[in-house]
C-alpha positions as CSV (number, residue, x, y, z in Angstrom):
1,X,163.6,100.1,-108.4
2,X,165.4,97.2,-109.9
3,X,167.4,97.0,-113.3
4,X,168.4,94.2,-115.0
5,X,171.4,95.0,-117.5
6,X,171.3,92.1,-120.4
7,X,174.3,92.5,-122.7
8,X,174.4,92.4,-126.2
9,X,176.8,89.8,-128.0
10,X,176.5,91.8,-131.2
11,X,178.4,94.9,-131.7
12,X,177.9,97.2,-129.0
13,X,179.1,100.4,-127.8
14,X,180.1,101.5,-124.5
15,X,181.3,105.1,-125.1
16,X,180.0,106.5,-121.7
17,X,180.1,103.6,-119.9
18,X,182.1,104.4,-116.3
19,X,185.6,102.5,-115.9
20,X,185.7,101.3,-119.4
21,X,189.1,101.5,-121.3
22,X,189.7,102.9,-125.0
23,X,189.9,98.9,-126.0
24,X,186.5,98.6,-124.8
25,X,184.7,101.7,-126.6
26,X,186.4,100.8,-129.8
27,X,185.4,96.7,-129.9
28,X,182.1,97.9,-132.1
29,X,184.1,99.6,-134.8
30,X,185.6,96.5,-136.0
31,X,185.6,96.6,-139.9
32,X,186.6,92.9,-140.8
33,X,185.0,89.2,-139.4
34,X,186.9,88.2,-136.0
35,X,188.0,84.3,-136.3
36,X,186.3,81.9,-134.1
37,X,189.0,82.1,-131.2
38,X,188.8,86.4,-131.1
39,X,185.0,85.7,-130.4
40,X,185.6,83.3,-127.6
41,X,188.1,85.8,-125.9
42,X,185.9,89.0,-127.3
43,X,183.0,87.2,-125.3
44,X,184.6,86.5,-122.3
45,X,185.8,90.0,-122.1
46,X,182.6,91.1,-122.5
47,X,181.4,88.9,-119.7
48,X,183.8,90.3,-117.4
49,X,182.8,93.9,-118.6
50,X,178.9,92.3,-117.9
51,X,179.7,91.0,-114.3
52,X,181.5,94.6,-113.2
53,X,178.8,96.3,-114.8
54,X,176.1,94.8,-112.3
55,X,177.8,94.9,-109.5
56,X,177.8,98.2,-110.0
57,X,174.4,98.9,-111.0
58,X,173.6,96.4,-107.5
59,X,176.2,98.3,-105.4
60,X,174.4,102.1,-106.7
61,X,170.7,100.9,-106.2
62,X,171.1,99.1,-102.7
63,X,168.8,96.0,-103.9
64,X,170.5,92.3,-103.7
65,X,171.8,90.8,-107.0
66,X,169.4,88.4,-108.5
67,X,170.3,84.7,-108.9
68,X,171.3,84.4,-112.8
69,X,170.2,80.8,-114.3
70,X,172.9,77.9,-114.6
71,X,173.9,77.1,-117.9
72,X,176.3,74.4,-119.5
73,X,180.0,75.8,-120.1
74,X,182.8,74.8,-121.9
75,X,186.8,75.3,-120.1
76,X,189.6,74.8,-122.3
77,X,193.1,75.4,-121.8
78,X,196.0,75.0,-124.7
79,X,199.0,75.5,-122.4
80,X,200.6,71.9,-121.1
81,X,200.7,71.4,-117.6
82,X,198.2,73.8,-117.1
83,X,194.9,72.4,-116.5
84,X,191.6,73.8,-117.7
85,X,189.5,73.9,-114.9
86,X,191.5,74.0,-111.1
87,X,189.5,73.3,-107.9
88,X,191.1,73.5,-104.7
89,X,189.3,73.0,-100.9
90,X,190.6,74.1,-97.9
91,X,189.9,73.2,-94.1
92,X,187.7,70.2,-95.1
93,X,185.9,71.7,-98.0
94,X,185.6,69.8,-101.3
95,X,187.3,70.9,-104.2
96,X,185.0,70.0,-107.0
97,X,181.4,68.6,-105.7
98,X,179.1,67.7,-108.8
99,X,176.0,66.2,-108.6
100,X,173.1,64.8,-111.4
101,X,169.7,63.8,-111.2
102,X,169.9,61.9,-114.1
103,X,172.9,62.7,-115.9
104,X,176.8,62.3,-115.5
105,X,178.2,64.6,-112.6
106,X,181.5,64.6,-113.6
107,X,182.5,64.1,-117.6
108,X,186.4,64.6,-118.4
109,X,188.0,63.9,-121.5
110,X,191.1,64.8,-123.3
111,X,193.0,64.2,-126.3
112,X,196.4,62.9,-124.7
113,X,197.2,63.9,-121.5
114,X,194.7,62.8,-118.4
115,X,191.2,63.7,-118.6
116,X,190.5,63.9,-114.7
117,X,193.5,64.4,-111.9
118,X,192.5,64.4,-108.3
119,X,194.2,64.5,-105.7
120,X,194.8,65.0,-102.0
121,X,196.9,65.3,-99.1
122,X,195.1,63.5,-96.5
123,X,191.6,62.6,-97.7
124,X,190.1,61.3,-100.6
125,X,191.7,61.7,-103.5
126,X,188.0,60.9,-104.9
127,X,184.9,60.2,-103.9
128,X,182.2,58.8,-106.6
129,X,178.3,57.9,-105.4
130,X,177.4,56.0,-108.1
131,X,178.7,54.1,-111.2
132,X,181.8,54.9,-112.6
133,X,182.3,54.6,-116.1
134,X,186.1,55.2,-118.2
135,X,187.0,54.4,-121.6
136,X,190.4,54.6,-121.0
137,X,192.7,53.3,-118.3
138,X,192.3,54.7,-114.2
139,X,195.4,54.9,-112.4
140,X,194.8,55.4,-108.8
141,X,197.3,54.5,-105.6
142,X,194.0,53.1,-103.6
143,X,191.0,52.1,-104.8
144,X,188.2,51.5,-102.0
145,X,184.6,50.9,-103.4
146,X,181.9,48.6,-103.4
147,X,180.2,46.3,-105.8
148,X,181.9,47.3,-109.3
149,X,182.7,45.9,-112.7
150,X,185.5,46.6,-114.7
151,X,185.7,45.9,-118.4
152,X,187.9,46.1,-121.2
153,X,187.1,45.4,-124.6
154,X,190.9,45.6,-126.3
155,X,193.0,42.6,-127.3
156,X,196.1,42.4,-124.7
157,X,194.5,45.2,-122.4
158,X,193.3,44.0,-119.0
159,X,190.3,45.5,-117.8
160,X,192.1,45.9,-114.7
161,X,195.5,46.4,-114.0
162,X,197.1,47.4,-110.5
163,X,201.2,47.5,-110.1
164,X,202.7,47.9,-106.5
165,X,206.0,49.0,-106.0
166,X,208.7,49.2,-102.9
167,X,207.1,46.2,-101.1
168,X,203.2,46.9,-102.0
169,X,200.8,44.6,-103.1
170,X,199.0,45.1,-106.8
171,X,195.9,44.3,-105.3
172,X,194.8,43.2,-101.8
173,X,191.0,42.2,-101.7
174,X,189.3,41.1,-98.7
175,X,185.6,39.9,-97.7
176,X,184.3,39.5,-94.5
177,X,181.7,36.4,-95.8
178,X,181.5,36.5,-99.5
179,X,184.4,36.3,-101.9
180,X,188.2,38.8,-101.6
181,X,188.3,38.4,-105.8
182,X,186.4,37.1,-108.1
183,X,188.0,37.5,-112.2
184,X,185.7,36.0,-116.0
185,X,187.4,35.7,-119.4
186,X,184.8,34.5,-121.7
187,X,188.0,33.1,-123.9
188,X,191.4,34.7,-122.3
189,X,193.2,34.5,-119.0
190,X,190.3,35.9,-116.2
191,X,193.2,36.7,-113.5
192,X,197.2,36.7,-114.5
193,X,199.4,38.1,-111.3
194,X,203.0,38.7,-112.0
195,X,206.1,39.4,-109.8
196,X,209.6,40.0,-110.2
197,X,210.8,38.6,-106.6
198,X,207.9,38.0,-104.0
199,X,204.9,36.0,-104.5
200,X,202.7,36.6,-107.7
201,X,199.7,35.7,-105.9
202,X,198.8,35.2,-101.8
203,X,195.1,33.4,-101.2
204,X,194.2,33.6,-97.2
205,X,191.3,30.7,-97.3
206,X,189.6,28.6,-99.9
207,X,190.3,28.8,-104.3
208,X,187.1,27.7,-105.9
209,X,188.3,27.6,-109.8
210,X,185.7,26.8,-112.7
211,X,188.6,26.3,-115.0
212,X,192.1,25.5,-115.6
213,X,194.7,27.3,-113.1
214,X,198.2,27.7,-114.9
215,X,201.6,28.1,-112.7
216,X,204.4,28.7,-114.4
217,X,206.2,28.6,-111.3
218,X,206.2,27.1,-107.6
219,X,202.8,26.7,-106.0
220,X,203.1,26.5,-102.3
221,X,200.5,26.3,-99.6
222,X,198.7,24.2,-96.5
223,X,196.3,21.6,-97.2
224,X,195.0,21.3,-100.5
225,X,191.9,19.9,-102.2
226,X,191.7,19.8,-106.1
227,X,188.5,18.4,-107.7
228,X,187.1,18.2,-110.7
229,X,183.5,16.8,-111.7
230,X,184.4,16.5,-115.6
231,X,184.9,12.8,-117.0
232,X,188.4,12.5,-118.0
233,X,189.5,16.4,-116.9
234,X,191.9,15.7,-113.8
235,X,191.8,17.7,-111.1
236,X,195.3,18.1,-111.2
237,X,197.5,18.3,-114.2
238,X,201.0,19.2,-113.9
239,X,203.6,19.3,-116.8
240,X,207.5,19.8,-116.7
241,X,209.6,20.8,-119.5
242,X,212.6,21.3,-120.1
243,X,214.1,18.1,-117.4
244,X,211.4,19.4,-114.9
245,X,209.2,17.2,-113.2
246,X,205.8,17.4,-113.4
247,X,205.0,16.8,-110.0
248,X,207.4,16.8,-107.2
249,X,205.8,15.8,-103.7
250,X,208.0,15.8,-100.3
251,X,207.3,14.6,-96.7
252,X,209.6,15.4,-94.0
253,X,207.3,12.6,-91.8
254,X,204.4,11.6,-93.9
255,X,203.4,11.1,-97.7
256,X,204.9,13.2,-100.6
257,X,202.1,12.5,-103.2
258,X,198.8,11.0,-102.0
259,X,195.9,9.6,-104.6
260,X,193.1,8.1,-103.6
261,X,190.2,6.6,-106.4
262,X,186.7,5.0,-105.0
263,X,184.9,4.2,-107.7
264,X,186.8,2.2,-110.3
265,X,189.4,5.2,-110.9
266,X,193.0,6.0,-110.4
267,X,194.7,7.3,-107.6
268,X,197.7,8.4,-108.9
269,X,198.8,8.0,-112.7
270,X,201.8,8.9,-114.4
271,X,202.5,9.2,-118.3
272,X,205.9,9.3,-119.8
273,X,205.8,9.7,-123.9
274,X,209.6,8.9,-124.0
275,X,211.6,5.6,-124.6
276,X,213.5,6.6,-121.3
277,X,211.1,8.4,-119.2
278,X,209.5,7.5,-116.2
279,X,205.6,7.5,-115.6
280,X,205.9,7.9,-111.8
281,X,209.2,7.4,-109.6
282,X,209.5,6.7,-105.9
283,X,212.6,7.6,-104.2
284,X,212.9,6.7,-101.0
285,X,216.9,7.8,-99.2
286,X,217.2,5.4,-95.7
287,X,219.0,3.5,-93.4
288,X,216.8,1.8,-91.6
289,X,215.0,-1.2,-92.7
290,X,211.6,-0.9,-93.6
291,X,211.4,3.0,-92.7
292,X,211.6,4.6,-95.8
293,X,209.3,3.3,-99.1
294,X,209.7,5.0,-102.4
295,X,206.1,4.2,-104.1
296,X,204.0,2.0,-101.5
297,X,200.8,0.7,-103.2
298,X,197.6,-1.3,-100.6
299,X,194.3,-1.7,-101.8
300,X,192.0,-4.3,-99.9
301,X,190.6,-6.1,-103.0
302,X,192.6,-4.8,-106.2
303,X,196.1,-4.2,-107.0
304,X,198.4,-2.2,-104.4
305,X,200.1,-0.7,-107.5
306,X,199.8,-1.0,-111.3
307,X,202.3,-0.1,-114.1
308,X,201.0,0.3,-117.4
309,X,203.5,0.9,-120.3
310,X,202.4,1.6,-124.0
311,X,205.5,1.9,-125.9
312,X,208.9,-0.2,-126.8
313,X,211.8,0.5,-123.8
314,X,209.3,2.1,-121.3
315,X,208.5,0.9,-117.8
316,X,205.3,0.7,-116.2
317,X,206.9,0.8,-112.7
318,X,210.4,1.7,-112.1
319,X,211.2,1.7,-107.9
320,X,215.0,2.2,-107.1
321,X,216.7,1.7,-104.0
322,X,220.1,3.1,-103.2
323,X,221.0,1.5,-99.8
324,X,221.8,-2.4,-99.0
325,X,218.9,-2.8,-96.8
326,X,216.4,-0.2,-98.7
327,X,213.4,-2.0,-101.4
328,X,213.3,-0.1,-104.4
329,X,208.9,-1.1,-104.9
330,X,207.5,-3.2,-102.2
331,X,203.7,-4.4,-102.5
332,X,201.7,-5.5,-100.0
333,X,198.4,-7.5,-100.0
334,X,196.0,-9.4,-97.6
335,X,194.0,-11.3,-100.0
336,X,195.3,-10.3,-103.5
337,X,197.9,-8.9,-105.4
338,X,201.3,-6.6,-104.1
339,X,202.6,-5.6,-107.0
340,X,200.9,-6.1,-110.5
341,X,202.1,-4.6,-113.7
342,X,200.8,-5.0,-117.4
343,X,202.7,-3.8,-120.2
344,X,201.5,-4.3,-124.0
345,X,205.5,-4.4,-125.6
346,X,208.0,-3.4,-122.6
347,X,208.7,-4.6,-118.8
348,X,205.4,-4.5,-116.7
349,X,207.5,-3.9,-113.5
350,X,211.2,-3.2,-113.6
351,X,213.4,-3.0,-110.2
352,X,216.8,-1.6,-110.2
353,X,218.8,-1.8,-107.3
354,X,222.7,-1.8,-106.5
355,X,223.1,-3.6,-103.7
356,X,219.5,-4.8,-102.4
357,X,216.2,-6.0,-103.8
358,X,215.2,-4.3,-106.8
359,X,211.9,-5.6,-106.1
360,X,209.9,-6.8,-103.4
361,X,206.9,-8.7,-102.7
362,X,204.9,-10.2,-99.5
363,X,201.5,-11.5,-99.3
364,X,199.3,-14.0,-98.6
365,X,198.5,-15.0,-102.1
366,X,200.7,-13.4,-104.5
367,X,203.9,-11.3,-103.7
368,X,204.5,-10.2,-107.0
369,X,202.3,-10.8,-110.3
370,X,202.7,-9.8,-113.4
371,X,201.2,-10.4,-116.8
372,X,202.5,-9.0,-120.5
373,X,201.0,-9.6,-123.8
374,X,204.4,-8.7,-125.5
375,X,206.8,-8.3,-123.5
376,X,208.1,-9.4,-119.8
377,X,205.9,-9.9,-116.9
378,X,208.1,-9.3,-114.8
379,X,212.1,-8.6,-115.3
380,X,215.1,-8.3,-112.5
381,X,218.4,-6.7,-113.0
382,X,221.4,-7.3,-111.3
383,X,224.9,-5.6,-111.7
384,X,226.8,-7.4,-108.5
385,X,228.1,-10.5,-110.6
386,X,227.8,-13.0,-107.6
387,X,225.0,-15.2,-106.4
388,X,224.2,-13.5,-103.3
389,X,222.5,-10.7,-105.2
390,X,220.2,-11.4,-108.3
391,X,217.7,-9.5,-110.3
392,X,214.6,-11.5,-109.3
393,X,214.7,-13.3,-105.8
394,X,212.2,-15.8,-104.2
395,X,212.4,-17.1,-100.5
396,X,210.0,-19.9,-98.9
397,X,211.0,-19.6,-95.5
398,X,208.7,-22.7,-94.9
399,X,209.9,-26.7,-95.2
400,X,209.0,-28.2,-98.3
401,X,208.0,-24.9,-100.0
402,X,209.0,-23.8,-103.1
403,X,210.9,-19.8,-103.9
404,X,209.2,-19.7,-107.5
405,X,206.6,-21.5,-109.2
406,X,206.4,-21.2,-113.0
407,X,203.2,-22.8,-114.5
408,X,204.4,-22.5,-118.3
409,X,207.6,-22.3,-119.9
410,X,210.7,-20.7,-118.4
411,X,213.4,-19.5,-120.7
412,X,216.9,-19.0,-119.0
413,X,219.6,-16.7,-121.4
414,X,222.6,-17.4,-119.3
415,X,223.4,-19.7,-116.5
416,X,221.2,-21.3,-114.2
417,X,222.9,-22.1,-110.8
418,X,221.4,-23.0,-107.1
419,X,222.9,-24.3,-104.1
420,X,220.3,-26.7,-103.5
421,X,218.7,-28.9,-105.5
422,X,219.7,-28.2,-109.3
423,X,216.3,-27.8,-110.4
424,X,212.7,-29.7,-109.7
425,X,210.2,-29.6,-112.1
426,X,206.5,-31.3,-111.9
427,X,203.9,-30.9,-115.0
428,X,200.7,-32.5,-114.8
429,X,201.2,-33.7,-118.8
430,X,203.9,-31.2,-120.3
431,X,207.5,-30.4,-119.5
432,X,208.1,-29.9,-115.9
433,X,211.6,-28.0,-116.8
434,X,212.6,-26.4,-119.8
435,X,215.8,-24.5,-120.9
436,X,216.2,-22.5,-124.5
437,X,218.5,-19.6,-125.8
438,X,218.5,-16.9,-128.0
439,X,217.9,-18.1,-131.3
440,X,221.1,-16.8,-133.4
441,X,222.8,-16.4,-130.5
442,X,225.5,-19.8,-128.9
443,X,224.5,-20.3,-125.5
444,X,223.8,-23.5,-123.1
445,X,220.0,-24.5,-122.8
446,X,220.9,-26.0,-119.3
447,X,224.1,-26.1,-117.7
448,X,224.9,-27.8,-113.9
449,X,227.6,-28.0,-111.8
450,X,227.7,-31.0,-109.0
451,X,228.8,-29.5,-105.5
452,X,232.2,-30.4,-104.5
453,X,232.9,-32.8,-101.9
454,X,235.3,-32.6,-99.0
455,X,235.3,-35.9,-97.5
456,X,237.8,-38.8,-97.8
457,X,236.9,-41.1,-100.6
458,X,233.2,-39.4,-101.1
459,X,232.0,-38.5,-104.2
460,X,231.1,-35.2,-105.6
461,X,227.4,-33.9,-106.6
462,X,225.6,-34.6,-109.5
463,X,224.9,-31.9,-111.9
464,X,221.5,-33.0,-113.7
465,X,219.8,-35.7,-112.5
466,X,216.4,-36.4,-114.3
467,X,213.4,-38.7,-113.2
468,X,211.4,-40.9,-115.2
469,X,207.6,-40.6,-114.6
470,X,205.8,-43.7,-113.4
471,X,202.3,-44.3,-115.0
472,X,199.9,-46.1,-112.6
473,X,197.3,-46.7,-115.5
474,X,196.6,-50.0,-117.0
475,X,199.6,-50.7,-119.8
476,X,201.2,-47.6,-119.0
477,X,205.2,-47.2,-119.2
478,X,207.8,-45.5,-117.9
479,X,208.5,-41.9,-119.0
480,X,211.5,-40.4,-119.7
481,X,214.1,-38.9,-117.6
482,X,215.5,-36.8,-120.4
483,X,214.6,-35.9,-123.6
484,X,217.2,-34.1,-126.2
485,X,215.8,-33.0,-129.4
486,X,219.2,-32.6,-131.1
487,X,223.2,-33.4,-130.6
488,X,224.3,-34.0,-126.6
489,X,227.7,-33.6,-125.9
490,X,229.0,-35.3,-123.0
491,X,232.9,-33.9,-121.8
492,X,233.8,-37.0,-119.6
493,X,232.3,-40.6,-119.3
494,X,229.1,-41.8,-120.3
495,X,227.9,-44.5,-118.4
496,X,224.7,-46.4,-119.0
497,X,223.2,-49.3,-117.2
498,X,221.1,-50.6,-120.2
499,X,222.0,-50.8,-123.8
500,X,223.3,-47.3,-126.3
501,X,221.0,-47.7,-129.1
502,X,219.8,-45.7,-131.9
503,X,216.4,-45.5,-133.2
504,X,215.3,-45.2,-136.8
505,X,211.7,-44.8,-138.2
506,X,210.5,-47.7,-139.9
507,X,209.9,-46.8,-143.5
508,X,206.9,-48.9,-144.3
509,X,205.4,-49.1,-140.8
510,X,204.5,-45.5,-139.1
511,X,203.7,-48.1,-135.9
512,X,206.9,-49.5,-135.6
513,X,210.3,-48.4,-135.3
514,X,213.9,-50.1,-135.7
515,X,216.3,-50.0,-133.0
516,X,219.9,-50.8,-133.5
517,X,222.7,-51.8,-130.6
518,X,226.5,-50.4,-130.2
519,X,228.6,-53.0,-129.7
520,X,230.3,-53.3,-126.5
521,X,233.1,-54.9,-125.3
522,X,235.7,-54.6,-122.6
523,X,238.1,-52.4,-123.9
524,X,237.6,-48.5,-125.5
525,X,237.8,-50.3,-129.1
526,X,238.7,-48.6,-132.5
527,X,238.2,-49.9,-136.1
528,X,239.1,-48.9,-139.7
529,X,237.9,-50.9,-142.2
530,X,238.4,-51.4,-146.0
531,X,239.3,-53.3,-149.1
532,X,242.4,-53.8,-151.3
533,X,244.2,-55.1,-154.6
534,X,247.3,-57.3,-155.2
535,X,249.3,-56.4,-157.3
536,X,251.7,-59.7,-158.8
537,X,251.2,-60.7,-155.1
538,X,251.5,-57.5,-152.7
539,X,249.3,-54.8,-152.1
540,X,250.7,-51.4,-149.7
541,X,247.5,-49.2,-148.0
542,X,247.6,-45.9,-146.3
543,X,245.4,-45.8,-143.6
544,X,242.9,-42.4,-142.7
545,X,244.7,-39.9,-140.8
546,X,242.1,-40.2,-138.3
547,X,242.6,-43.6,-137.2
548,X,246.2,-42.8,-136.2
549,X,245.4,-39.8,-134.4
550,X,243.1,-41.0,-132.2
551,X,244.7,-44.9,-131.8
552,X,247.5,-46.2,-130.0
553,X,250.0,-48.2,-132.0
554,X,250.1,-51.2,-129.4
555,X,247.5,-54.2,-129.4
556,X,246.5,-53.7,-133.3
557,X,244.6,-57.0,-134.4
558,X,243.5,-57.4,-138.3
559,X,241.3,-59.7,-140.5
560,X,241.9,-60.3,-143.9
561,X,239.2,-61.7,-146.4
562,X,240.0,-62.6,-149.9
563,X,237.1,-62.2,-152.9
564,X,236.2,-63.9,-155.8
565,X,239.1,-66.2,-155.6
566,X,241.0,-68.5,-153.4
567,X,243.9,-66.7,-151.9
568,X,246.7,-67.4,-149.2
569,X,247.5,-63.7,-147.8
570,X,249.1,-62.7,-144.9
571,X,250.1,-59.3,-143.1
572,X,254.2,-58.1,-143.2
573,X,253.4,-54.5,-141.8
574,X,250.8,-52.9,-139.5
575,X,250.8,-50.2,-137.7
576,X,248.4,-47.1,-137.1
577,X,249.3,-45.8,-140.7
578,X,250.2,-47.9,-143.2
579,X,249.2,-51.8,-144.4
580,X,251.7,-54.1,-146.4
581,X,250.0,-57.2,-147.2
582,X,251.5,-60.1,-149.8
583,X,249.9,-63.6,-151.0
584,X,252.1,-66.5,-150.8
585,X,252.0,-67.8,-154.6
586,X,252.2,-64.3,-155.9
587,X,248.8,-64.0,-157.2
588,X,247.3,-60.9,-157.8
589,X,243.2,-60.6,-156.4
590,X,240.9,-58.6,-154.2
591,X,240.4,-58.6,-150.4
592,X,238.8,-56.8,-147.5
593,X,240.3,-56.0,-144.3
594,X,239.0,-55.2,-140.7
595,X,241.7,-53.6,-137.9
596,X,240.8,-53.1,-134.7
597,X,242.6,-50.7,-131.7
598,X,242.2,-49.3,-128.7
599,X,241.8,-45.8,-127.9
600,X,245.0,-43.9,-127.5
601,X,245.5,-42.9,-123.8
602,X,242.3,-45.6,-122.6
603,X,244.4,-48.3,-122.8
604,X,244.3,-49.3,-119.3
605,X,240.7,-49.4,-119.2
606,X,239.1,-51.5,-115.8
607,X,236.5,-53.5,-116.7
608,X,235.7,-55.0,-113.2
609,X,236.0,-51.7,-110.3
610,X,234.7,-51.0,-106.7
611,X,230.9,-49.4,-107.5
612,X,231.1,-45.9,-106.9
């Protein structure tokens, strides 16, 4: 026969129930209301007292215990460090196995501490089939899974976070064919890897980035590819602050920073917002001629390199050399243009060098070209102050060529010197050669030097010698060989084969003009001129200071012309300072007088000399 024992979880008495205790027969005398925490322990008691009971009953009757139905349960536990529910499996056997149809197999929570702890010595730690779902953070030493999604849905709190210490790695992801890790943001940072000493990330094949990537350190790696397919997004942006560079490229044998453009774009471009930056600088340390380039620009149609500058004190391209034989920017062309460089307000190109080229330029058309709308084309600096180095320097290694061709104006602020020919210049109908300074500053438009000559009786160079054009047209003339708007100062001789005129605008005739002669004559002549009064027969005149300073007191001739009266005057002193003049019947009157020198110290003037 089979019996079935259900307790009761009202009051209930167990006076004559075998193996019960005097707590146990007295539980249904209670007088007062238990709390809620004496029911929970009252009922487990009374669980206990419920399992014993049918053993029992099973043990007494010989019939197997039936299977009682499973029901939800609730395990607490209010002492710390002491978990609620403790499962442990020995050789090989699980310690907690829960499955669901539907449901969850496993819920934990708690308050504060952790609401599941697993662990193990050898195997799994755990072991989920299934989704996985935590609204708080999972700490784990190894995670191995498949497919899974983590999220997180708090400000500042990653959805994943992993941390390896003593030499391990925070996360190592691998893929046999698709992707090792693949991290979204809709608006924050999808992946951030940080380290204190190794690297903060390590990529074993290719980076495929929809977005920005952000280094705040070193990247390092093998052959790189960056693309972008967004109009004016680079693929590569790099910024320094700080005194950093943005982009720092090295080649033990080959190119430290490549860019390549083939459709109209730019290879490489560099941007400096500051009065003394640099957009992009090319370095190159050597020895050897030709074997080391800082920047070197080609390009089969367009231009090898271009320097743009924006601003006042920029440079579109600065190159820099630091050895005698080294080229600070060299450009190279076929068919176009080495070196070109446009700049709105500053120096297109700008070469700096201390004891070689600063810049330069080879090819078949144009070496070096450069245009400005504000500023300098081009500009040279040299600091060696001798003329075997010099900020800009042209060489036409062919007979008859020409170093530098200037078809405009060409302004010179200092001196102008070549051992050659002092200057050529050839206009088709303007100025072939012309020479200005600084306005508001002194300087010498154009200033030559004749070469110095060694030979016995020969005679030295000439500094400036100018060329009138000849006009083959039908009552054509003779152009000028100089032209001075303003004073000419000669310090020496001035020798003329025709006549020293000047030239004076007619004042009634715009079509005519009046040209008056110097007087010439065969000595360096001087003059004074003037008029005096008798008095009761003599008259005493000072002459101007500056007709004694600059006459010499020999060879003084005088006229003397009375007015208004007939008078019979004649000289009793003369020299370079004073006149003492008396009329014979001691009449007083006016006259005029005319006294003529010679220059002091030209007094031995030679009219008639062997031609030079």
């Amino acid at each position: 026969m089979e019996t079935t024992l259900v307790p009761s979880y009202a009051r209930v008495r167990f006076a004559q129930a075998p193996g019960l205790g005097r707590k146990e027969q007295q539980m249904g005398t209670t007088q007062e209301d238990p709390t809620l925490k004496e029911l929970v322990s009252r009922l487990a008691e009374l669980e206990q007292v419920y399992a014993r009971l049918q053993e029992k009953l099973e043990s007494s009757s010989g019939t197997a215990p039936t299977a009682k139905p499973l029901r939800p349960g609730v395990f607490a536990s209010d002492v710390a460090g002491t978990p609620a529910v403790s499962a442990s499996g020995t050789n090989g056997a699980d310690g907690v196995d829960a499955t669901s149809d539907s449901g969850t197999g496993v819920s934990a929570s708690s308050g504060s501490g952790t609401g599941l702890l697993a662990k193990s010595s050898s195997g799994l730690a755990g072991h989920f089939m299934g989704n996985v779902q935590m609204e708080n953070n999972l700490t784990v030493s190894t995670l191995k899974s498949g497919a899974g999604t983590f999220a997180s849905n708090t400000a500042s709190t990653p959805a994943v976070s992993a941390t390896g210490i003593n030499g391990v790695d925070g996360v190592d992801a691998s893929s046999d064919s698709g992707i090792g890790v693949s991290a979204k943001s809709g608006s924050g940072t999808a992946l951030v890897a940080t380290s204190s000493s190794g690297l903060a990330g390590h990529f074993v094949g290719n980076v495929s980035m929809d977005n920005n990537l952000n280094v705040a350190g070193t990247l390092t790696g093998a052959v790189s590819a960056f693309a972008s397919s967004v109009s004016g997004t680079p693929a590569v942006t790099a910024s320094g602050t700080n005194g950093a560079d943005g982009v720092f490229g090295s080649s033990d044998d080959g190119v430290g920073v490549q860019g390549t453009s083939i459709s109209g774009g730019v290879g490489v471009q560099g941007n400096s917002t500051s009065t003394s930056g640099i957009g992009v600088q090319g370095i190159s340390i050597t020895n050897q001629m030709g074997a080391g380039i800082g920047v070197l620009g080609s390009c089969d149609f367009g231009p090898g390199v271009k320097g743009i500058n924006l601003t006042s004190g920029g440079t579109g391209v600065l190159g820099t050399s630091f050895d005698g034989s080294g080229v600070g920017v060299q450009g190279d062309s076929t068919t176009g243009t080495g070196v070109l460089g446009t700049s709105d307000n500053g120096f297109a190109v700008q070469g700096l060098c201390r004891t070689g080229e600063g810049v330069l330029g080879s090819g078949d058309k144009n070496g070096v070209h450069g245009d400005s709308t504000h500023g300098n084309g081009v500009f040279g600096q040299s600091f060696i102050a001798d003329l075997l180095h010099a900020g800009i320097h042209g060489l036409n290694n062919t007979s008859g060529g020409l170093a530098g061709l200037f078809d405009g104006t060409v302004q010179v602020n200092g001196n102008f010197s070549a051992t050659g020919t002092d200057s050529f210049g050839s206009s088709p109908g303007g100025t072939g050669v012309l020479s200005a300074f600084s306005p508001g500053l002194p300087g010498t438009g154009v200033h030559g030097t004749g070469g110095t000559s060694t030979g016995t009786g020969s005679p030295g160079g000439t500094d400036v010698h100018g060329t009138g054009g000849i006009s083959t047209g039908f009552g054509g003339s003779t152009g000028l060989a100089g032209l001075f708007d303003g004073d000419v100062q000669v310090n020496g001789n001035f020798t003329a084969t025709g006549t020293k005129a000047f030239v004076q605008a007619h004042p009634t005739d715009p079509s005519r003009e009046i040209v008056y002669v110097a007087l010439e004559g065969g000595e360096a002549g001087t003059y004074v001129r003037g008029s005096g009064r008798l008095q009761s027969g003599k008259a005493v005149l000072t002459l101007p200071e500056h007709f004694a300073l600059v006459t010499a007191n020999e060879g003084l001739t005088i006229q003397l012309t009375p007015r208004g009266a007939r008078l019979q005057l004649y000289v009793v002193e003369l020299d370079t300072t004073q006149l003492v003049v008396r009329e014979a019947q001691g009449k007083s009157g006016r006259f005029d007088y005319f006294i003529c020198g010679v220059r002091r110290g030209y007094e031995q003037h030679e009219v008639i000399r062997t031609k030079n």
